[in-house]
C-alpha positions as a Python dict, from the first residue, in 0.01 Angstrom:
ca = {
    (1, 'X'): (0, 0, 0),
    (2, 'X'): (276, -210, 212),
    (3, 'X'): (82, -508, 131),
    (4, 'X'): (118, -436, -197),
    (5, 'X'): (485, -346, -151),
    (6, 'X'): (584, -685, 38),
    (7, 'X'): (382, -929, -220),
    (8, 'X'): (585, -734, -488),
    (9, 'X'): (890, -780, -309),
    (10, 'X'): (855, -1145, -192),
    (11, 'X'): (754, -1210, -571),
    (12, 'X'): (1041, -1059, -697),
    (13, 'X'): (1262, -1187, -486),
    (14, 'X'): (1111, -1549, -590),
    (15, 'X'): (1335, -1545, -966),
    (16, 'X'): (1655, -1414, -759),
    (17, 'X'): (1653, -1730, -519),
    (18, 'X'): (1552, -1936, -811),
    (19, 'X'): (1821, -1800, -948),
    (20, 'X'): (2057, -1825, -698),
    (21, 'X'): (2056, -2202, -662),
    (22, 'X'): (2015, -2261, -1055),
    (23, 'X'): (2371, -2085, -1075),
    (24, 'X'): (2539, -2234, -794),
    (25, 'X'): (2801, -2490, -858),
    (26, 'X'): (2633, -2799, -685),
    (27, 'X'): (2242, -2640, -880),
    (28, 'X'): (2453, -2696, -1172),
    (29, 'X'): (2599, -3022, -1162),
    (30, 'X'): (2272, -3152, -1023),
    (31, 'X'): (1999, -2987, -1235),
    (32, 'X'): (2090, -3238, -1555),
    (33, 'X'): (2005, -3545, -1316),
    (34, 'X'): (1703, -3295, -1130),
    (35, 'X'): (1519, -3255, -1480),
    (36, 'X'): (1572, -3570, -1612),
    (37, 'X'): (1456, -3762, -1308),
    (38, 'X'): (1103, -3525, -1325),
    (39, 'X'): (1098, -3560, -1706),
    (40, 'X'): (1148, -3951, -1723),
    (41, 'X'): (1055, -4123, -1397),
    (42, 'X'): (827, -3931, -1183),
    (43, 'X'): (626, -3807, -1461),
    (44, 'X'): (582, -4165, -1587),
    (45, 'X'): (417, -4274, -1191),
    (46, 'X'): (31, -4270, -1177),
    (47, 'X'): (55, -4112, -855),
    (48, 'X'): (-342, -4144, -779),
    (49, 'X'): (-357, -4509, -848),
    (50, 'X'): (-37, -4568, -626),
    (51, 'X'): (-232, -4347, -361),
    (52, 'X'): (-570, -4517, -430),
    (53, 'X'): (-364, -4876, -433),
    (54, 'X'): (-189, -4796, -67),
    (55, 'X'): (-540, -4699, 94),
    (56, 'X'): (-701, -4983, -43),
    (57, 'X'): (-520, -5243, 213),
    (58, 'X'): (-478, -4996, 491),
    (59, 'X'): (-762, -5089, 678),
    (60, 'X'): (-795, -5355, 918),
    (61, 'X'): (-1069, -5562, 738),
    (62, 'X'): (-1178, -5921, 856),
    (63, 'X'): (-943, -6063, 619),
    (64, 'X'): (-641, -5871, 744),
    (65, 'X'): (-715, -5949, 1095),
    (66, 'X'): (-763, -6292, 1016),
    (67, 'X'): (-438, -6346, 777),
    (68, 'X'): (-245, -6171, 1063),
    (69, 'X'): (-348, -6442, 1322),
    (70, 'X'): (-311, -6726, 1089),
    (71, 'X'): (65, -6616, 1044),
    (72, 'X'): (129, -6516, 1431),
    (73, 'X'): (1, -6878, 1451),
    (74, 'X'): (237, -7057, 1171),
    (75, 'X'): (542, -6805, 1287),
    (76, 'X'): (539, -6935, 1676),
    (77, 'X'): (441, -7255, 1590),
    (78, 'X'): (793, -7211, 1385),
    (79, 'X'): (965, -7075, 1634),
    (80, 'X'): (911, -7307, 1927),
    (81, 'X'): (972, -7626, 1691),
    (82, 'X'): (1297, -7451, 1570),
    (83, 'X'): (1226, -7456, 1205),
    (84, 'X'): (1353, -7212, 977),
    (85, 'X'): (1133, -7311, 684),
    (86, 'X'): (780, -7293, 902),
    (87, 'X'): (937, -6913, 1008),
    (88, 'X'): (980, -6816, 654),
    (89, 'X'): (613, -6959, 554),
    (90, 'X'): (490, -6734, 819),
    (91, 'X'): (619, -6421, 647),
    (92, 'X'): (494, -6507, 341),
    (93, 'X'): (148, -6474, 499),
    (94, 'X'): (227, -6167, 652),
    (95, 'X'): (-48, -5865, 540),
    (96, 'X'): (157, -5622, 824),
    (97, 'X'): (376, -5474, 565),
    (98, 'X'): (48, -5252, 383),
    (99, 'X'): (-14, -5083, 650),
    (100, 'X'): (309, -5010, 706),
    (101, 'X'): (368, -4869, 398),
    (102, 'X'): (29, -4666, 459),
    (103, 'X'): (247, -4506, 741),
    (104, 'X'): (483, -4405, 558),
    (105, 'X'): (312, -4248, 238),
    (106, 'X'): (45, -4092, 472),
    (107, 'X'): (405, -3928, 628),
    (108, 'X'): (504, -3791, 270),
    (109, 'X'): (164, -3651, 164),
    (110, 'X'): (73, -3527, 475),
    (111, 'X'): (-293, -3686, 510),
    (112, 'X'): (-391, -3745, 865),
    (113, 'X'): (-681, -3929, 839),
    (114, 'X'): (-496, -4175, 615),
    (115, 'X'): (-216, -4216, 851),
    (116, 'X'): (-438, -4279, 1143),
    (117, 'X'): (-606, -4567, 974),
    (118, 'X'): (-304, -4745, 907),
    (119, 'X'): (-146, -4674, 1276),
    (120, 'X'): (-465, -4807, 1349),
    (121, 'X'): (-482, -5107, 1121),
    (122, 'X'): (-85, -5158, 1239),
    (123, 'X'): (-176, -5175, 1624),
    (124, 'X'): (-468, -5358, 1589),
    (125, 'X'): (-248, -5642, 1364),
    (126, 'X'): (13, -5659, 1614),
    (127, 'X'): (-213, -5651, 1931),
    (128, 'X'): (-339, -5973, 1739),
    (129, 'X'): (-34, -6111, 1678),
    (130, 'X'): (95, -6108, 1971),
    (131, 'X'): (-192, -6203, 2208),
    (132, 'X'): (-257, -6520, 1984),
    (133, 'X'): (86, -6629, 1981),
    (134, 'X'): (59, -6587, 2336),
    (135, 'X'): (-236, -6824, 2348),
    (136, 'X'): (-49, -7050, 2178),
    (137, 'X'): (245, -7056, 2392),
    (138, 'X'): (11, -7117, 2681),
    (139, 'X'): (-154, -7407, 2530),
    (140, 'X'): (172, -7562, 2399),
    (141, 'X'): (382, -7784, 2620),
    (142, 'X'): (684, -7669, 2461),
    (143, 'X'): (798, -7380, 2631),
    (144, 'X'): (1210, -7370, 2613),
    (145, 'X'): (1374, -7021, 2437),
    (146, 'X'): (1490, -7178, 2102),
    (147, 'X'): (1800, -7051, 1877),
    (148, 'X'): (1503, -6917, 1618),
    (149, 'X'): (1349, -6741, 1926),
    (150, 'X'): (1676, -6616, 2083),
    (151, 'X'): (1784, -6462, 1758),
    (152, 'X'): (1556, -6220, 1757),
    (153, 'X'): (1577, -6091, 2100),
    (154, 'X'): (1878, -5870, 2008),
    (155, 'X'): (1882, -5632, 1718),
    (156, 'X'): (2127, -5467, 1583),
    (157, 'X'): (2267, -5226, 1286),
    (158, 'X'): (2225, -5535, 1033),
    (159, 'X'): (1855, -5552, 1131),
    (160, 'X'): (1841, -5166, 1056),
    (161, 'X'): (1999, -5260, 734),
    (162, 'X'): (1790, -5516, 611),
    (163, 'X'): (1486, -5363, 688),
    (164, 'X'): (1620, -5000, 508),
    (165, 'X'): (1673, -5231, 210),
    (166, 'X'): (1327, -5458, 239),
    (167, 'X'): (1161, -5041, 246),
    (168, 'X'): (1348, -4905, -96),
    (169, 'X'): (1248, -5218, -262),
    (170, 'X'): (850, -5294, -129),
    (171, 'X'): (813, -4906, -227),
    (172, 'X'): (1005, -4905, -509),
    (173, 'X'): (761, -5195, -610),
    (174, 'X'): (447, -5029, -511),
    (175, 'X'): (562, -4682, -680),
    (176, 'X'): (640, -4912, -1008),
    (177, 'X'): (330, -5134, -1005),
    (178, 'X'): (539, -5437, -941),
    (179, 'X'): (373, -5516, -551),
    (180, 'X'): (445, -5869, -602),
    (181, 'X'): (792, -5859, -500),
    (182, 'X'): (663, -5707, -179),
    (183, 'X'): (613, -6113, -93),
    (184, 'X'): (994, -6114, -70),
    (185, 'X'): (1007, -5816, 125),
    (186, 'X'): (811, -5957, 390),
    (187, 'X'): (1057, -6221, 417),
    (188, 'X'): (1359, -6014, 402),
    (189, 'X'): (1184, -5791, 661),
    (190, 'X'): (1059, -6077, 894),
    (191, 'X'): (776, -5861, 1069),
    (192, 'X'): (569, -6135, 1239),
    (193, 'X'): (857, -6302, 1359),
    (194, 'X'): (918, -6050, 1637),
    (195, 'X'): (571, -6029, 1704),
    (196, 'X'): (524, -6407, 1799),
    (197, 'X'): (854, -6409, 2018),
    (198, 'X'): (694, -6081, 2192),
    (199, 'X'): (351, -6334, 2275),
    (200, 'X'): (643, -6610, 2379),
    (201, 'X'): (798, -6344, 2598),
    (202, 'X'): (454, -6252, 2726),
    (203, 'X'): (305, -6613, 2748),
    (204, 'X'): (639, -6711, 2963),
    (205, 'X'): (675, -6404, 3131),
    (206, 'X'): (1018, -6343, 3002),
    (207, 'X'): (1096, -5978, 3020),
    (208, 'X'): (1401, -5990, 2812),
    (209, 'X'): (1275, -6186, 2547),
    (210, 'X'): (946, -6017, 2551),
    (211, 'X'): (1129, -5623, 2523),
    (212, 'X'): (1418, -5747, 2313),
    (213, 'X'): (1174, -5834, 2046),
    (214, 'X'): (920, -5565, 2031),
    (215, 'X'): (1277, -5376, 2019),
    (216, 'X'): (1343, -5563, 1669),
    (217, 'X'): (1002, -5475, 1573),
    (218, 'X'): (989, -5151, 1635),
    (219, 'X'): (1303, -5129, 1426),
    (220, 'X'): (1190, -5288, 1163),
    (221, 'X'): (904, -5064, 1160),
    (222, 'X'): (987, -4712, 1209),
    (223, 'X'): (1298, -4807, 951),
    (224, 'X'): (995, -4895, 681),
    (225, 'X'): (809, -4627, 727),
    (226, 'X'): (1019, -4369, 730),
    (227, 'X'): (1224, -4505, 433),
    (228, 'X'): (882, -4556, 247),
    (229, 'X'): (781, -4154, 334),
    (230, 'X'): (1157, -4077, 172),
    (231, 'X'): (1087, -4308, -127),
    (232, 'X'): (738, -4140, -184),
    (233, 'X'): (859, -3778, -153),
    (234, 'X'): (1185, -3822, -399),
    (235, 'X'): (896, -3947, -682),
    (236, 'X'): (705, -3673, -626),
    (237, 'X'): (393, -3775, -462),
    (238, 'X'): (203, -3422, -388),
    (239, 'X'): (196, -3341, -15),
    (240, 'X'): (-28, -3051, 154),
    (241, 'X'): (302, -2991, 380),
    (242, 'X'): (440, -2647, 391),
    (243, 'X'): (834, -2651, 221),
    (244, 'X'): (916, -2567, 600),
    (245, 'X'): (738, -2899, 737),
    (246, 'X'): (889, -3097, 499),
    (247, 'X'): (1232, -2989, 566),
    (248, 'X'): (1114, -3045, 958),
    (249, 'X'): (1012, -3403, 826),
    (250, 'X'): (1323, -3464, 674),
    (251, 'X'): (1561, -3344, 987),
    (252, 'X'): (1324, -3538, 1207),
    (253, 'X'): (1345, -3849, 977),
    (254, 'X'): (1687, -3822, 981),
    (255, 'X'): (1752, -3798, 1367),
    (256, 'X'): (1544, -4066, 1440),
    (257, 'X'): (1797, -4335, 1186),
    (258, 'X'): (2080, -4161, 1381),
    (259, 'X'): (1913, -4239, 1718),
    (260, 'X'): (1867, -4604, 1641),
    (261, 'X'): (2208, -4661, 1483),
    (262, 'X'): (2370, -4563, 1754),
    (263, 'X'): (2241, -4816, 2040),
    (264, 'X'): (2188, -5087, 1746),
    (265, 'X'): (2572, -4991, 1641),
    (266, 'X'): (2673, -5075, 1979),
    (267, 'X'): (2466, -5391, 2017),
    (268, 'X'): (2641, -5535, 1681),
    (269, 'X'): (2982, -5438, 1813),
    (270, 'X'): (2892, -5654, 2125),
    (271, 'X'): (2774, -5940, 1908),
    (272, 'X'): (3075, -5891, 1684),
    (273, 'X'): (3342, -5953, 2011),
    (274, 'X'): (3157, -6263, 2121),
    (275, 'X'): (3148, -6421, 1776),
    (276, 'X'): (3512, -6352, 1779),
    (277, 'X'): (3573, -6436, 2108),
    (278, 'X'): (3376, -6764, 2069),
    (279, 'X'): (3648, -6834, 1870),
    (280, 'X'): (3925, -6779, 2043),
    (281, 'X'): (3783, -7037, 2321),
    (282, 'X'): (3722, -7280, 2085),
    (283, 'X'): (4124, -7210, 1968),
    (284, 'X'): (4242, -7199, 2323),
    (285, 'X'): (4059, -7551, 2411),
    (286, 'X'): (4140, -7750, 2086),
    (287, 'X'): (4538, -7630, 2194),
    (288, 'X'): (4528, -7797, 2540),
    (289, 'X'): (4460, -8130, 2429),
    (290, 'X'): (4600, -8354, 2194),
    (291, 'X'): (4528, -8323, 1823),
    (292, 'X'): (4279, -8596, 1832),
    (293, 'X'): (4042, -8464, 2135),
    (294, 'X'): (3718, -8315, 2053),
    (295, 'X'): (3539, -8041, 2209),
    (296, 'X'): (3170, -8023, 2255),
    (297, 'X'): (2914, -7818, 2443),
    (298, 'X'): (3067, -7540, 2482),
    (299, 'X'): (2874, -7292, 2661),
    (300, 'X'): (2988, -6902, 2797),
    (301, 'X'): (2822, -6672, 3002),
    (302, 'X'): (2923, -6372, 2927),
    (303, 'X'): (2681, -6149, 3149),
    (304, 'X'): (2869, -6306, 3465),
    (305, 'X'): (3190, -6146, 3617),
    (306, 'X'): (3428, -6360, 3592),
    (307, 'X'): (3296, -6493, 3232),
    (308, 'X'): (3139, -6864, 3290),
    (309, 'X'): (3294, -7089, 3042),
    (310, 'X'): (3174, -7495, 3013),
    (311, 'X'): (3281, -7752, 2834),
    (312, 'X'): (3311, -8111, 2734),
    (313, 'X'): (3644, -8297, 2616),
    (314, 'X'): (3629, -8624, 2429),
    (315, 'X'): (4034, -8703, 2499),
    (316, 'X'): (4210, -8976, 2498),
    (317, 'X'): (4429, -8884, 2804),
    (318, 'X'): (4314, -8635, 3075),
    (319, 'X'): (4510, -8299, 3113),
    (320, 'X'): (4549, -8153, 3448),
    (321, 'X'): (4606, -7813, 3547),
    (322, 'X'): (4400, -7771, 3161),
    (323, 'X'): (4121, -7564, 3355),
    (324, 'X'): (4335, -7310, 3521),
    (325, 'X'): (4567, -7292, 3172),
    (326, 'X'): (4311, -7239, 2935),
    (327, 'X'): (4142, -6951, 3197),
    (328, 'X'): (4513, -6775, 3206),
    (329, 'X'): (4548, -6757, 2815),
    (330, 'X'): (4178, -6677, 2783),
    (331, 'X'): (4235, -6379, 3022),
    (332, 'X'): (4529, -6235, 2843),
    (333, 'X'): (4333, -6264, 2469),
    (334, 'X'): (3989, -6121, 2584),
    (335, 'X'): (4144, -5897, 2813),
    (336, 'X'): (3858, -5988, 3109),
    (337, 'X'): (3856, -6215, 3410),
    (338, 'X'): (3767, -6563, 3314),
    (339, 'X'): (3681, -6909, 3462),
    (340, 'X'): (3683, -7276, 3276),
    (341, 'X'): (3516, -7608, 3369),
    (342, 'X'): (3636, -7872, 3189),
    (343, 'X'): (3430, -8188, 3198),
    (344, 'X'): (3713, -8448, 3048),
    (345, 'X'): (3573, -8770, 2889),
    (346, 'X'): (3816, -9066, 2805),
    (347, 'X'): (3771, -9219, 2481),
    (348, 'X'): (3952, -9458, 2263),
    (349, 'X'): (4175, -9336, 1940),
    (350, 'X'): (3875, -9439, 1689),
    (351, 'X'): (3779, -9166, 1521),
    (352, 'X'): (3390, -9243, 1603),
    (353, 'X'): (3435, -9302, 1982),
    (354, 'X'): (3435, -8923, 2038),
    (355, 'X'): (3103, -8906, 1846),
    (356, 'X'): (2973, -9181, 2026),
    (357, 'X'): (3056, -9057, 2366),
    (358, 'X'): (2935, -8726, 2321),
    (359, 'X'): (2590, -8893, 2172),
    (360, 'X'): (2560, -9041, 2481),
    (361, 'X'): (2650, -8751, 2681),
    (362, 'X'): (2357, -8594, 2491),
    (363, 'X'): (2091, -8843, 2581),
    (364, 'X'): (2210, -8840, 2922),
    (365, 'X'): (2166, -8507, 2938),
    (366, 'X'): (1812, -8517, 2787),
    (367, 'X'): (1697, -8777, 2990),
    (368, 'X'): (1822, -8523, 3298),
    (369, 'X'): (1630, -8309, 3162),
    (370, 'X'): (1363, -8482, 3112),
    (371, 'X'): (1361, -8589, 3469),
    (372, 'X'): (1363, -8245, 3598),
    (373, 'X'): (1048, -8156, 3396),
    (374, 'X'): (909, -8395, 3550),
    (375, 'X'): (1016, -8312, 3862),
    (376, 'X'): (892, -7995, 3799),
    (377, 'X'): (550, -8057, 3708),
    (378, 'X'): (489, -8305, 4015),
    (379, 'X'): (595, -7994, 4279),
    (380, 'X'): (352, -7787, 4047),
    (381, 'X'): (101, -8077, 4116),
    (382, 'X'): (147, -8073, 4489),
    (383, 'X'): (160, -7757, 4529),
    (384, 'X'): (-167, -7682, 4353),
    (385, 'X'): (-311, -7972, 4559),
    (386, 'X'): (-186, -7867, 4905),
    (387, 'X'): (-321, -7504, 4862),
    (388, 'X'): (78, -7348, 4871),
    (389, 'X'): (370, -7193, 4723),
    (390, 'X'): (625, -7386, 4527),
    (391, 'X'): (930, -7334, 4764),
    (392, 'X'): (705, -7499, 5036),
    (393, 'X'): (673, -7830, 4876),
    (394, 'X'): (956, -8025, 5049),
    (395, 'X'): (1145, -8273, 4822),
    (396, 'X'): (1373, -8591, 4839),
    (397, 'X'): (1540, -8690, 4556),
    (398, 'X'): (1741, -8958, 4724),
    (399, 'X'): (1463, -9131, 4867),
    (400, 'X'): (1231, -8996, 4538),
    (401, 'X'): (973, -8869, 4822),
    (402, 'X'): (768, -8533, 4772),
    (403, 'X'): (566, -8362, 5071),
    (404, 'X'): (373, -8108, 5147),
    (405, 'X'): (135, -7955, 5451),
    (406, 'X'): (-200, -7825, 5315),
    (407, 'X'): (-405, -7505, 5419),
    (408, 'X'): (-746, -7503, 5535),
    (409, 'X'): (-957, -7503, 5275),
    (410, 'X'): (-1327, -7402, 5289),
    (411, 'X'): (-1546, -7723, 5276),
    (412, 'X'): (-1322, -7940, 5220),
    (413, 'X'): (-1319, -8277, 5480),
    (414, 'X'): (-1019, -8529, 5540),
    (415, 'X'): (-1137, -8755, 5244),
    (416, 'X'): (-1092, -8423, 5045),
    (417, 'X'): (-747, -8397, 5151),
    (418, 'X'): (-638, -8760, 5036),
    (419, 'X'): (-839, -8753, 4708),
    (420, 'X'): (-596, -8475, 4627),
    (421, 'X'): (-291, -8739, 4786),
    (422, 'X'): (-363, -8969, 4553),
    (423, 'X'): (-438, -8782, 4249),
    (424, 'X'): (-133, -8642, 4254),
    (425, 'X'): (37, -9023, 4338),
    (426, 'X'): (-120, -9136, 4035),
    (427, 'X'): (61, -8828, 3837),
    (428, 'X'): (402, -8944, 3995),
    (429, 'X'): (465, -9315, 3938),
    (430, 'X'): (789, -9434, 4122),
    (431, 'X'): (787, -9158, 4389),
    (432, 'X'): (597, -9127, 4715),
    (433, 'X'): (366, -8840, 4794),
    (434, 'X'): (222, -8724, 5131),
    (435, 'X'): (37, -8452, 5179),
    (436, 'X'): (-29, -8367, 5546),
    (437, 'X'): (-405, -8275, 5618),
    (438, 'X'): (-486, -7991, 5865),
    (439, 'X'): (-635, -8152, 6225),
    (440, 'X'): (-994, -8151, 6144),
    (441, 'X'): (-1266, -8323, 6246),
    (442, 'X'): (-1253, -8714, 6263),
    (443, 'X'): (-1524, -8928, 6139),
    (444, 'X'): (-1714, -9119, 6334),
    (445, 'X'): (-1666, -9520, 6322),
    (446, 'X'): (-2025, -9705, 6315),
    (447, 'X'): (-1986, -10036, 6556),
    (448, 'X'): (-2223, -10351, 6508),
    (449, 'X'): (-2177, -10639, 6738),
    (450, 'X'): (-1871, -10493, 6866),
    (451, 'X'): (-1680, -10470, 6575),
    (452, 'X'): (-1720, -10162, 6289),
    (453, 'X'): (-1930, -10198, 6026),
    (454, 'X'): (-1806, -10146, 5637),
    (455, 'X'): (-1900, -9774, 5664),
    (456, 'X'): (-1663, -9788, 5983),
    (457, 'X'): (-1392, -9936, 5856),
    (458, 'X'): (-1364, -9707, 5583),
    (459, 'X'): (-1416, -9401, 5817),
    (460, 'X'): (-1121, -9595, 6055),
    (461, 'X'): (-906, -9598, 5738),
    (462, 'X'): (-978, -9254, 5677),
    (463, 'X'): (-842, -9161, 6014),
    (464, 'X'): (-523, -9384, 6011),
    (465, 'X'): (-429, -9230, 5718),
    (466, 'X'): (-448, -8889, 5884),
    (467, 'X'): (-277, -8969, 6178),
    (468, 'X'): (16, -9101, 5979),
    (469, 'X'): (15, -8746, 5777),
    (470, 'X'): (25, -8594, 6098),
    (471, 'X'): (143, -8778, 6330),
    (472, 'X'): (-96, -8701, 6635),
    (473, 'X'): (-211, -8959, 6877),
    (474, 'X'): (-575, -9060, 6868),
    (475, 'X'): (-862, -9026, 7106),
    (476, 'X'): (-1084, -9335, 7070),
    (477, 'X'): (-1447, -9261, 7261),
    (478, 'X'): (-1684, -9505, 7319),
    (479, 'X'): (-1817, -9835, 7501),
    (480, 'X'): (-1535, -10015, 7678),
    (481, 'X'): (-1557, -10304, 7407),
    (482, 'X'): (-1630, -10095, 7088),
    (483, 'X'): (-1349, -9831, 7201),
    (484, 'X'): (-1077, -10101, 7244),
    (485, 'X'): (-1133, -10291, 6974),
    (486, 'X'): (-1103, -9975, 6754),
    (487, 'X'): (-802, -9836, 6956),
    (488, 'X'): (-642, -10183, 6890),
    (489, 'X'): (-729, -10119, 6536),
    (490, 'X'): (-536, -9803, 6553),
    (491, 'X'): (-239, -9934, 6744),
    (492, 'X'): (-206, -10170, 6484),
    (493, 'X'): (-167, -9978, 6176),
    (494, 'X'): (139, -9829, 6428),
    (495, 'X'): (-103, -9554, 6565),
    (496, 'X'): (-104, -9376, 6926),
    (497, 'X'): (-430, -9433, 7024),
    (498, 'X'): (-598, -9382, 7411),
    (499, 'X'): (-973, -9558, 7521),
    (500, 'X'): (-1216, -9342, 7721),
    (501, 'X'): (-1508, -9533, 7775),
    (502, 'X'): (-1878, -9374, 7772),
    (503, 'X'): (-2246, -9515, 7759),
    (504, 'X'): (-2231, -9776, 7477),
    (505, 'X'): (-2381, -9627, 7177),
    (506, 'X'): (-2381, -9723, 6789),
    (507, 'X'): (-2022, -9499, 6711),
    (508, 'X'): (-1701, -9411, 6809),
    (509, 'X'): (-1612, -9116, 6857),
    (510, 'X'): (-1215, -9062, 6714),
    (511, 'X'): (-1053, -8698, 6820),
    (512, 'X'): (-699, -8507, 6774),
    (513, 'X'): (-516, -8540, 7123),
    (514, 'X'): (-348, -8190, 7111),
    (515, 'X'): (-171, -8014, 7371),
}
């Protein structure tokens, strides 16, 4: 009887609530738009084939996996050349925005086994993606952060923006049966982009790059989902959600944009002040020098305290004191503490000498650089070689000398040692390289007629060379001839040697003289 009593209730109470917002003053100046957008838009979607459509490319087939590598491939390949057209080729290959989608319309209709074979499909792509562009990046000898990669290290509000946008339209385009605008989407949207500077940032080890860019993924991603799960639920895709889950959905949907706009709000107001205060330098510096100086190379560091700010001056006259006067009027404009190098360059008053003197500025400075990579990989070389850390490899750039004192190694003899001395010479033509053996055994010298044989010369070689690494004296042991003659030897080739003489025999014995 009070069952009966509360279903009769709650279903009378239905019309009243109905009623209720019908009546209101917003149910009435909405309900024109709310019954014509039923009548003449969602009732003209094929909801099952959109459904049916979305499945189709959720799953991470062979073809999917592979597409996904080829374009993790083309994007890094992109990115490390600098090339904004190779980038955009890359997201045209894309297949990461279906599953995507899947997300999101698995959200709205509340299917769980649909939405975990797109997560699925989605982790599995980007696991990919990332660990191939990593491979890449390993195999590559180009390894330097370009602008392509740097720009998507920091995302921001617009990023939120573009990919809210790039959702509306890829599932406005799926909803309407027109999927082949989802091509520009995935450019718009730039999905694998991130993905291959997260493999850079994992290939180099570079922590910032590697976070800052799964950051602009994961942007771009939750953004699309969700957007696509609002998009599916305003044209009336049927859900198996309770009206109290989807109003959960919604508030949680609607948290999570006001979560990321915040931090990503923030992060565009910090790009925002150094665009503008990029150009206040560039003001500042054009106003200490005469009208026709030039300024070049202008680089700030604004994570330093005071702010690091370089430069180079094409001028026709120098300005001094312009360092600590640019830093005082760049301190009262930006409002922090500030400090200015100034590299001034005299040129003539032709209008291309500036040009010219900052082109070859620029191929000085490549050629430095170029001299430090290879500077860089020859201590990698020796290091490797001698068994040790980097910061142990001592080197002379005056003298263009580079040392290093191996560890024992097991099995390896003194001819070991300099077959790793002179493969690494051969990698560093115009520099010298020692690498100082560990005091083991000598060899023997074989002696015929007094004098060594060619086996003992090349073992008495062996041994000078050694002692010159080292620098320890020389025990020669043998007949009185045999061990002078090869004690000479030593002395000779400016070694400390001592003769011990025993029973003549067919060898020498050579050993360390150690304290």
């Amino acid at each position: 009887m009070n069952a009966t009593t509360t279903e009769n209730s709650t279903a009378a109470d239905q019309p009243e609530r109905v009623a209720r917002w019908v009546y209101s003053p917003v149910g009435r100046s909405i309900a024109p738009m709310r019954s014509w957008w039923r009548k003449e838009v969602v009732s003209n979607v094929d909801h099952k084939a959109v459904v049916a459509k979305v499945a189709l490319e959720c799953p991470a087939t062979p073809r999917y996996m592979l597409m996904t590598m080829m374009s993790a491939g083309i994007a890094i390949l992109g990115l490390l050349l600098s090339s904004g057209a190779v980038v955009i080729g890359a997201m045209l290959l894309s297949p990461l925005m279906s599953p995507i989608l899947g997300v999101g319309f698995a959200l709205a209709t509340g299917k769980q086994k649909w939405l975990k074979i797109s997560a699925r499909s989605l982790a599995l792509g980007s696991l990919a993606a990332i660990l191939f562009s990593a491979f890449i990046v390993l195999v590559s000898p180009l390894e330097t952060i370009t602008e392509e990669i740097a720009a998507r290290t920091r995302p921001n509000l617009l990023d939120l923006m573009v990919a809210l946008f790039s959702s509306i339209a890829g599932s406005y385009a799926m909803i309407r049966g027109r999927e082949g605008t989802i091509v520009g989407v995935a450019i718009a949207t730039a999905l694998m982009p991130p993905l291959a500077v997260v493999g850079f940032g994992l290939a180099t080890f570079n922590w910032t790059v590697f976070f800052g860019a799964f950051g602009l993924f994961i942007t771009n991603f939750l953004t699309i989902a969700l957007t696509a799960t609002l998009m599916a639920r305003l044209y009336g895709f049927r859900t198996s959600l309770s009206t109290r889950q989807g109003w959960f959905q919604n508030v949680g949907i609607f948290v999570i944009f006001v979560a990321m706009a915040v931090p990503l709000g923030l992060t565009l107001r910090s790009i925002a002040f150094e665009a503008n205060a990029q150009r206040i330098v560039t003001s500042e510096l054009e106003s200490a020098f005469p009208d026709d100086a030039e300024i070049g190379g202008t680089t700030i560091n604004w994570e330093s305290d005071p702010v690091q700010i370089s430069a180079n001056v094409f001028t026709p006259e120098f300005r001094t004191g312009a360092e600590a006067e640019v830093s005082r009027r760049l301190k009262d404009r930006l409002d922090r503490e500030v400090v200015v190098s100034l590299d001034q360059l005299r040129v003539g008053t032709d209008p291309g000498a500036a040009q010219q003197a900052e082109l070859a500025k620029a191929r000085a400075a490549e050629q430095a650089a170029a001299t430090e990579r290879q500077i860089a990989t020859m201590v990698d070389r020796m290091a490797t070689a001698a068994g040790v850390e980097r910061g142990d490899v001592m080197l002379d750039r005056d003298m263009r000398r580079i040392a290093a004192t191996a560890r024992p190694l097991p099995q390896l003899t003194l001819a070991g040692y300099r077959e790793l001395e002179r493969r690494v010479v051969r990698s560093t033509p115009g520099w010298t390289a020692q690498l100082r053996p560990p005091l083991l055994q000598l060899p023997r010298v074989a002696m015929a007629d007094g004098k060594p044989t060619d086996s003992g010369r090349a073992s008495l070689q062996l041994a000078i060379w050694a002692a010159r690494r080292t620098g320890v004296p020389i025990m020669v042991t043998g007949s009185a001839e045999e061990a002078s003659s090869v004690a000479k030897a030593l002395e000779d080739a400016g070694i400390e040697a001592t003769a011990t003489e025993t029973l003549s025999g067919d060898e020498v014995e050579l050993s360390w003289i150690t304290l």
